[in-house]
Every structure is written in C-alpha cells, then in structure tokens.
C-alpha positions as CSV (number, residue, x, y, z in Angstrom):
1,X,89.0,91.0,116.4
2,X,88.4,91.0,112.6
3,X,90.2,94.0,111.2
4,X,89.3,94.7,107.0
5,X,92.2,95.5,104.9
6,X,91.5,97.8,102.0
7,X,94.0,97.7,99.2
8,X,93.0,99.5,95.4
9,X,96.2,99.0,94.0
10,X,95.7,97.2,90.5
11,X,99.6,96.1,90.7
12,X,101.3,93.6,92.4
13,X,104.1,95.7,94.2
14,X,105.8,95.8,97.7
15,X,103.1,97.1,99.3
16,X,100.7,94.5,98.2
17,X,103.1,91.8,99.2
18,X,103.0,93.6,102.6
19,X,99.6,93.0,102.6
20,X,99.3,89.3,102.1
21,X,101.5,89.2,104.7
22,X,100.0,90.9,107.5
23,X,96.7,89.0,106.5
24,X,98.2,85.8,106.1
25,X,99.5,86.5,110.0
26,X,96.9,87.7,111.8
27,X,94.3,85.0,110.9
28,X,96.8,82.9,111.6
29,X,96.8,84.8,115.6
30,X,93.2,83.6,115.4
31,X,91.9,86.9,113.9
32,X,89.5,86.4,110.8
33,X,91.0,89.5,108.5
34,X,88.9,90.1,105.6
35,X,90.2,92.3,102.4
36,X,88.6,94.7,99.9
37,X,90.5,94.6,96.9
38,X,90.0,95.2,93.1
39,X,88.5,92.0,91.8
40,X,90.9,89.7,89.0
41,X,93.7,91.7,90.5
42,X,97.4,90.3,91.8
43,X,96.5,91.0,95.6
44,X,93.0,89.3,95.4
45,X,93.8,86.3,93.8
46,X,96.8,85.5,96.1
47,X,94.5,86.3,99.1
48,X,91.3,83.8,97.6
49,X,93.9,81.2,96.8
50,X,95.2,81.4,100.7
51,X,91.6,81.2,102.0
52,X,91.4,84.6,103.1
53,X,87.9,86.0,102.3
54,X,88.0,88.8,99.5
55,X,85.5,91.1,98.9
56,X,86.0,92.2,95.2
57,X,85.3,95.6,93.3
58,X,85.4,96.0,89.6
59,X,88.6,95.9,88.1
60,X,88.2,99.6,86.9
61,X,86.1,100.6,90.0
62,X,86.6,104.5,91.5
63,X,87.5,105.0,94.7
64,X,83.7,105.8,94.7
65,X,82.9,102.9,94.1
66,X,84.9,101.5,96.7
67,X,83.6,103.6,99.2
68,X,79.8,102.8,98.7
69,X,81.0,98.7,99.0
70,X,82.9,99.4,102.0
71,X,80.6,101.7,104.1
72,X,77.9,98.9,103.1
73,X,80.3,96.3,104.5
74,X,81.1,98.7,107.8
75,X,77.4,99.3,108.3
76,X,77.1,95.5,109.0
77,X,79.3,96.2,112.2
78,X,81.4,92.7,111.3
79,X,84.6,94.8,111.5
80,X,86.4,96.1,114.2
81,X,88.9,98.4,112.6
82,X,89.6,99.4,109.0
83,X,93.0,99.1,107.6
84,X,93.9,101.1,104.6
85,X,97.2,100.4,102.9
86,X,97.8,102.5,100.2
87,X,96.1,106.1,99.3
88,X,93.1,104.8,96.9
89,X,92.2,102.5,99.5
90,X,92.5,106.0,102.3
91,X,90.4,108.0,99.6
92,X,87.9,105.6,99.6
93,X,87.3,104.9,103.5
94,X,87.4,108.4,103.6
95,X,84.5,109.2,101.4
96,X,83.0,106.4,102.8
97,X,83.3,107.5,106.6
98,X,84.6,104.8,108.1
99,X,86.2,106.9,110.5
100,X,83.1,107.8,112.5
101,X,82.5,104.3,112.6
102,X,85.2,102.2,113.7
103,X,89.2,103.1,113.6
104,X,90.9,103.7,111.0
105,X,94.7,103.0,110.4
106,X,96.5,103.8,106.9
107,X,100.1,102.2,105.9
108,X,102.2,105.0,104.9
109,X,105.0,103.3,102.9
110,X,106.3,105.8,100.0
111,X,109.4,108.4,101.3
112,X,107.9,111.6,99.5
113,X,106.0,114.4,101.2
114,X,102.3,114.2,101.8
115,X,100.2,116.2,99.3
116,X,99.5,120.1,100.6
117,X,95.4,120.1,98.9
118,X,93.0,119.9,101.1
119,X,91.3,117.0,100.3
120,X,95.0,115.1,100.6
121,X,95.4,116.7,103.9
122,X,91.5,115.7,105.1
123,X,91.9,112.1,104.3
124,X,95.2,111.5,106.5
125,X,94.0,113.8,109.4
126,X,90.8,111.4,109.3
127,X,93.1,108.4,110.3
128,X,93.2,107.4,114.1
129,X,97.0,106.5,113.1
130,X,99.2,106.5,110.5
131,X,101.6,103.4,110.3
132,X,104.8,104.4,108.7
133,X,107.0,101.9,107.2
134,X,110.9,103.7,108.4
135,X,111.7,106.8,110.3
136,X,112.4,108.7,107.7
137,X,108.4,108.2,106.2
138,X,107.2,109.1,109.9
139,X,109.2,112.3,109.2
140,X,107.9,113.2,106.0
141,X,104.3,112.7,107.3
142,X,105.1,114.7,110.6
143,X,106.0,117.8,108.7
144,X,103.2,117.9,107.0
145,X,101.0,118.6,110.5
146,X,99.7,115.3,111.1
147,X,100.9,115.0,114.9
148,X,103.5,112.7,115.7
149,X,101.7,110.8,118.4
150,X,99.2,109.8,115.6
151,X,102.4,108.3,113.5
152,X,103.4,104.9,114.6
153,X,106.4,103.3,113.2
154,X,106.2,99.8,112.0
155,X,109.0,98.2,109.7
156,X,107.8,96.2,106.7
157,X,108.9,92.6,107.4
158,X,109.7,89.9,105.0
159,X,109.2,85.8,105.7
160,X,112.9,85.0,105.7
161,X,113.5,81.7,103.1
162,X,116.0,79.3,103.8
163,X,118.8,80.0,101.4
164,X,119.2,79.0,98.0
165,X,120.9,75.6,98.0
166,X,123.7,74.7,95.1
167,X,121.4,73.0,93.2
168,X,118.5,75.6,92.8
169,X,121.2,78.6,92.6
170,X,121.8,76.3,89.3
171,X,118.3,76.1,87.9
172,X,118.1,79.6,88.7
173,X,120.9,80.5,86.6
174,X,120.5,78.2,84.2
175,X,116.7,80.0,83.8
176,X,118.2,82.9,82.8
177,X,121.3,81.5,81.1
178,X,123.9,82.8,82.8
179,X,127.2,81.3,82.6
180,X,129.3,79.7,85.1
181,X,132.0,83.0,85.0
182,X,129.2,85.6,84.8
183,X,128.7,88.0,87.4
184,X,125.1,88.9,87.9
185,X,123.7,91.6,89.4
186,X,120.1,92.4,89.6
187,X,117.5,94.6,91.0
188,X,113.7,94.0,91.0
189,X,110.9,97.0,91.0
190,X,108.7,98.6,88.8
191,X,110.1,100.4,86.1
192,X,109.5,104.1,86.8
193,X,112.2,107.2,87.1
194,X,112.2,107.1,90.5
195,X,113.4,103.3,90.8
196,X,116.7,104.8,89.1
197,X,117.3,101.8,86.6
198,X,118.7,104.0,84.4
199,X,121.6,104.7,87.3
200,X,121.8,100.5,87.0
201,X,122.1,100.4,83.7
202,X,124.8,102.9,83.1
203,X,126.9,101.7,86.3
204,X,126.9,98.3,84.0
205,X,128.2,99.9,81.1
206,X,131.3,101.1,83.5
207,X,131.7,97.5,85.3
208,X,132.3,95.8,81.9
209,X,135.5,98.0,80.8
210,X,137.0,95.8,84.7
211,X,134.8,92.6,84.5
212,X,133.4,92.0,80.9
213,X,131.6,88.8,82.5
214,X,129.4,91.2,84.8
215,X,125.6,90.9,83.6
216,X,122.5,92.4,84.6
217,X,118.9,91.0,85.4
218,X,115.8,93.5,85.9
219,X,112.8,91.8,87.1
220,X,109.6,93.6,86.8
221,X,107.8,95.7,84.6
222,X,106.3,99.1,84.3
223,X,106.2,102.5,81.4
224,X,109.9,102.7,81.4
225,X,110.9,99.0,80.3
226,X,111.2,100.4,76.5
227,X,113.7,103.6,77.3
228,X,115.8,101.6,79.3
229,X,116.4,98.9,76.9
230,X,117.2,101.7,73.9
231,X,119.6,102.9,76.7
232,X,121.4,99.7,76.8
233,X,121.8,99.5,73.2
234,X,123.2,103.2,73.4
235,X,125.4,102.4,75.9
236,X,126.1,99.0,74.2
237,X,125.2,96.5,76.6
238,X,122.2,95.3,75.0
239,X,123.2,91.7,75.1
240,X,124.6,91.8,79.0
241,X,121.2,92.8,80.1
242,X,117.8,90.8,80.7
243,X,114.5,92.5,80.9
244,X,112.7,89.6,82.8
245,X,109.2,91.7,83.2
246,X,107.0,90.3,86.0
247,X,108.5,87.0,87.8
248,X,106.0,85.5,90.2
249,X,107.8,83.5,92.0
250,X,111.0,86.5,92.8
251,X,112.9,83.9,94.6
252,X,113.9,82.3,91.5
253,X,115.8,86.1,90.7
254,X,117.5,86.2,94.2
255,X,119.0,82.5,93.8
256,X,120.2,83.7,90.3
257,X,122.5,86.6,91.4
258,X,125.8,87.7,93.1
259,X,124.8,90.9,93.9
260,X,121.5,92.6,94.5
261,X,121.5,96.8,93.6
262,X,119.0,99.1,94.9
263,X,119.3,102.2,93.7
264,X,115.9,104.0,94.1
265,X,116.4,107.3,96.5
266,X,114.1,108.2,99.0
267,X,112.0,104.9,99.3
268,X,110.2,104.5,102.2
269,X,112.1,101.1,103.1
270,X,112.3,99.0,100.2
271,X,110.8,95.4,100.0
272,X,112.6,94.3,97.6
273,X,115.7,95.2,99.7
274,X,114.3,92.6,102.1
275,X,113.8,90.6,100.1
276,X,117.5,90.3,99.0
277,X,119.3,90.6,102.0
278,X,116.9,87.7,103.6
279,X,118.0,85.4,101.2
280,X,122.0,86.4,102.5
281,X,122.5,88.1,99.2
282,X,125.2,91.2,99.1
283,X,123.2,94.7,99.1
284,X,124.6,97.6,97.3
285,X,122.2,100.6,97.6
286,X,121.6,104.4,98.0
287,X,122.1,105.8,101.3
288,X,118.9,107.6,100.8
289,X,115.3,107.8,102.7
290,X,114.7,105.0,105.0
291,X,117.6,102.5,103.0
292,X,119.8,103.4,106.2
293,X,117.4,102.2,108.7
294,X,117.7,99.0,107.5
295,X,121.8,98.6,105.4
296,X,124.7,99.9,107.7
297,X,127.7,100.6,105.5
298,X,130.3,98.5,105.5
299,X,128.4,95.8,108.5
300,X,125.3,94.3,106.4
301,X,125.8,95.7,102.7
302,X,127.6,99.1,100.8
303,X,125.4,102.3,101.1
304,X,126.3,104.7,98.0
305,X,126.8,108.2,98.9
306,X,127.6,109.1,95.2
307,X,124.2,108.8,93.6
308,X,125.8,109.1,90.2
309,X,126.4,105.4,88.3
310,X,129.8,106.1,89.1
311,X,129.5,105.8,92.5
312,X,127.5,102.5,92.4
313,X,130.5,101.3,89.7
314,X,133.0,101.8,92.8
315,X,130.5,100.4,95.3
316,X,130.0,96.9,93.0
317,X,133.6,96.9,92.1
318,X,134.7,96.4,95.9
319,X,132.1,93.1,96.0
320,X,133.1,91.5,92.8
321,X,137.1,91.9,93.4
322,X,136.5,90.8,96.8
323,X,134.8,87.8,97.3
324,X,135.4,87.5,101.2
325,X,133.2,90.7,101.9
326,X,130.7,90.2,99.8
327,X,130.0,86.9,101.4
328,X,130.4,88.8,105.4
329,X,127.9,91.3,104.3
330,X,125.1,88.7,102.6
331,X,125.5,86.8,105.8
332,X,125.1,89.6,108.3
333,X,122.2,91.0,106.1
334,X,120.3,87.8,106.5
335,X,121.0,88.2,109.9
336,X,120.0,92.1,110.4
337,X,116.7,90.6,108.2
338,X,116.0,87.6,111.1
339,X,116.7,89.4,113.8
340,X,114.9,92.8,113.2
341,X,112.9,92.7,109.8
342,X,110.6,89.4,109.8
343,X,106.8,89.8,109.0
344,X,106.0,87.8,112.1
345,X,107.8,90.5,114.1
346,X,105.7,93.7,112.0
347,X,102.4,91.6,112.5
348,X,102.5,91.6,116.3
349,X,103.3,95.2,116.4
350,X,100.3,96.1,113.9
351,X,98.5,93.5,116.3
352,X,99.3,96.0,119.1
353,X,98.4,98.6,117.7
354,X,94.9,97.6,116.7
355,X,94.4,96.3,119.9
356,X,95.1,99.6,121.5
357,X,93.1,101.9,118.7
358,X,90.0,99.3,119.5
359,X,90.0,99.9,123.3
360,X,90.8,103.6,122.4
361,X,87.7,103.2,120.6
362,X,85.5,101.4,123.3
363,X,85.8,104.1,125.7
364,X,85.2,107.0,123.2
C-alpha cells in the first residue's frame, strides 16, 4: 500500500518525531509512504535526508493551501489511505475531502478535550478512525461523541538506543559542564505553561537547601524560555540551571543526566518520557493523563501525586539519597520501554489498521 502522511506542524516536537518514525517503518515493510509537510521545516528535512519522498508546502502555507496540494495529490489515486497526524494536517484533508476518496485516519496525541465548534467537531467525525496515543486520550475523544469503535488505541513507540556507555555519559557531561559530584536532572519539551517547567524549576530551588550539587538541564525551546529564566534568578538558582534551547541530537541530554523529570499533567503519553526511560534513565513524573499507562509507581519510575514542586522535591529526594532504586527503576523502565513501547511494535499495529480501513474501504 502507499499510505500519505500529512504533518503542518512548523516545529520539531514529539509528534513529529512520531512521524519520522512510522514512515521510516513502514517503507521499510515494503510500503512506499509519502509525506506532505511544510517545506524548510524540521519534519521535512529529516524525512528528504532519509529518502522518504516529501511533498512540500510553503513554509507559511494555510491549511488552505494544504488542502488544494493534497486533494491534487489524492486525485492522482497514488494513495491508498491518508494519514493526518496533528489537527492542521486534519483541517486540511478535511477541506480538501479526502474522506470521500480514500480513508482517512488522524493521530490523536494531546490529553485535552476535543474542541465543542462545529467545524472542530466536523473534521474528527470525518475520520474513518481516530488513532489515540494512551487510554486516557481515547477517553477524552470518546466523550466528545465520536464513537468508540472509531477510536483505536495505538501507543507511541520509541527506537530503543543502546545505553550510554562510560565514555559518552563523559562527553555528554562534559558538554554541558557538569561536574563529577553534580546531580543533574533534566527534562526536555517545549517551553509552554502546560509543560510545567516552572514546577521544575522551583522543586530545584527546594533540592539545593539537601544537595547543593543538584543542577538542572532544560532542553528545548519555546515563548516561556525568558519567564522561566527570571524565575530562576528569583528563586536564586540562576547559575544551577542551563537553558540548552533546541538539541538535535537529544541523546546527548539523556547520557548527561541522573534523573529525567516530567512534570507536564494531562499529556497524551509523553515522548520525551520514552525517550528517557529507553535509555534506562530514572523517571520522576506526574501521575496525570496517560503518564500512568506507561510509569508504574514505585516498579519502572516515581509517579507524583502532589503536583505542587514540593511533591516532585520529595519524589527526587528518594532517587538521589538512594542510589540502589534509582538504578532498579532506570533498568525496569528500559525494560517496560523494550518490551511494550518500541516504534517497531506501534508501526505494525498502525500497519493493521490501515490494512483493515483499506479492505473496509474496498467493499464500500
């Protein structure tokens, strides 16, 4: 089959990541996947520099736009099925009608309620199915009306790395000069309110009265990067935080750290979580939306019931005063990531699923 992912996201975030991945694996099942994404953007360069055949928009192009490229490229009857994964990319197949032409699937992978408009409301009941990243997404979708047997479930995956050997873990530190006695926690996300740095930041500021080596790395970018750092000169931690902005290559973050902090509420899932615990790193994070799908308190990482930066103090303190448990959890988190969570595990399901919405389809 030769499905066409559409992806308008100017922003290289999890769900773009997600992206590359399934394309990456289902050419690599033999099925030529094609993408629609905006042109000079993160997502479309990684996809050209793969191989993977990109058909490009403007870099400022409306989801009208989009939609006259891609019912051109659906009235040539190349593609089998349409793949939408995020809502710019829904709008435009919508407006495009690619629904009346060939299925149409859209990745559901943020935790907060479906819009009430109409127009919101059109453009998901349009979709043959609805692929949400956790239960607790499905949910949110459900209640909205769309009917549950057009919601399939489908857990972001992650390409598990080997782990970070002595001598990387160095360069990695020694990237973002941290001393042999720090303590380094980190997080990596865009900066927005709901990503809950500020909750990182503060927790921080409590650690260092107990362990005045304890340091933060942020890695990524985004409109609250500047509030945050007057926060920690506020708070006075100024110099025990790094702002790294963007990192391409995120692998270099994980092999930096001790311990990786999520404290974002309601996520969907949480690729960056993934990310973390596939690289055996010790998870501390909010037992919130679809976190608990994935992190089992106390088995595979610390789930934080006090969402206050209090509660993730406590949570943190119990990993760096005991270095036993923090190593049990990274290594059962890698685990929990290799035995449930791999992308080659979410591509064959999404491969299912397109294989059954295309004979669906056929018989119509």
């Amino acid at each position: 089959m030769t499905p066409l992912y559409v992806d308008l996201e100017p922003e290289w975030r999890g769900g773009q990541n997600q992206a590359l991945l399934t394309l990456r694996g289902l050419r690599a099942r033999g099925h030529p996947a094609e993408l629609l994404a905006l042109r000079g953007r993160p997502l479309a360069d990684r996809a050209q520099a793969e191989g993977i055949p990109v058909h490009g928009v403007g870099r400022r192009a409306t989801r009208l736009q989009a939609a006259l490229v891609l019912r051109r490229l659906v009235a040539q009857r190349r593609f089998d099925l349409v793949h939408a994964n995020e809502p710019h990319a829904l709008t435009a197949a919508w407006l495009a009608g690619v629904h009346r032409r060939v299925p149409l699937v859209v990745s559901r992978r943020v935790g907060f309620p479906l819009r009430s408009n109409p127009v919101a409301r059109a453009r998901y009941h349009a979709a043959q199915r609805i692929i949400a990243i956790s239960r607790f997404a499905a949910d949110r979708v459900i209640a909205r009306g769309i009917p549950s047997e057009r919601v399939e479930i489908i857990h972001e995956g992650i390409e598990a790395p080997p782990q970070p050997a002595a001598l990387a873990r160095e360069q990695a530190r020694q990237r973002w000069d941290i001393g042999e006695d720090d303590k380094l926690l980190g997080d990596v996300g865009y900066l927005v309110p709901q990503k809950r740095h500020e909750v990182l930041v503060r927790a921080l500021a409590i650690l260092r009265q107990q362990f005045p080596h304890c340091r933060l790395l942020v890695a990524g970018d985004g409109p609250d990067r500047e509030s945050l750092k007057r926060l920690t000169r506020e708070l006075g931690v100024e110099s025990a935080v790094q702002f790294a902005g963007f990192v391409e290559d995120v692998a270099q973050v994980y092999a930096a750290l001790d311990v990786f902090v999520f404290p974002a509420r309601e996520e969907g899932l949480g690729n960056a979580l993934l990310g973390a615990m596939a690289c055996g790193l010790p998870v501390v994070a909010a037992a919130s939306g679809g976190v608990p799908e994935l992190v089992e308190d106390g088995r595979n990482g610390l789930l934080v019931t006090d969402f206050r930066a209090e509660g993730f103090a406590a949570a943190l303190a119990r990993l760096l005063n005991d270095a036993n448990l923090a190593k049990r959890l990274g290594t059962a988190g890698r685990e929990s990531i290799l035995q449930h969570f791999t992308a080659d595990a979410m591509v064959a399901k999404t491969l299912r699923l397109y294989d059954k919405l295309i004979l669906e389809s056929s018989h119509a």
